[in-house]
N, C-alpha and C positions, 0 to 999 in steps of 0.2 A: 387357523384364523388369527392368533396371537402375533403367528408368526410374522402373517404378512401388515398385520395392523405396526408391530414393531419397524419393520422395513419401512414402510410411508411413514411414519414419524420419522425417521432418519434421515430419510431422503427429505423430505418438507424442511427439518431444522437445519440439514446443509447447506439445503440452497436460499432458504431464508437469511442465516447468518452470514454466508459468503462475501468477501469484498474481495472476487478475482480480478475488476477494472481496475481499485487502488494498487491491487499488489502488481498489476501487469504495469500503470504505469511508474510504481515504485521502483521496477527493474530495468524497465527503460533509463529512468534519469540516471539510476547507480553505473548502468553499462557507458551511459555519457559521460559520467562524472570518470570513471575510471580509462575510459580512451582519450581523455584530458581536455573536454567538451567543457567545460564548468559552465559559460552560462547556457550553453542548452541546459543541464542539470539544474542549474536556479531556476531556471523558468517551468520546466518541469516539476519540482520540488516545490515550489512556490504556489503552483496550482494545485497539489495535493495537500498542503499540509492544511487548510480550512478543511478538508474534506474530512480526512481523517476523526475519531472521537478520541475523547482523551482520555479514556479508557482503553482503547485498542491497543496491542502490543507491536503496531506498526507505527506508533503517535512516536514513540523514542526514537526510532532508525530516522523516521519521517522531518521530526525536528533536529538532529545534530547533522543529516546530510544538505540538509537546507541551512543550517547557519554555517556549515564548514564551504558550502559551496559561495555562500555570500562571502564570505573573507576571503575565499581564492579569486572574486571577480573583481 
């Protein structure tokens, strides 16, 4: 019974914590940014970075690909 009490905890905090949207479209803008798309990437980037908190350890990638994309446009 512990056993399976522990597994629903894990499962319940994964998916509660999860931000698979932000990171899906985090690799989107980067795979644009690097096929040499920049303002698709800024408009992408642009849209995520309110989204993000700033605590998140995607807040750092999220804000230097967004002001690096803005000085390439």
């Amino acid at each position: 019974m512990k056993y399976l009490h522990f597994i629903f905890i894990l499962l319940v905090s994964a998916t509660a914590y999860s931000q698979e949207d932000m990171l899906i479209q985090y690799n989107q803008a980067e795979s644009q940014l690097k096929s040499g798309n920049t303002a698709g990437a800024y408009t992408l980037f642009k849209e995520l970075y309110p989204k993000v908190k700033l605590q998140d350890t995607l807040y750092n990638y999220t804000l230097w690909y967004y002001v690096g994309a803005a000085n390439r446009t």
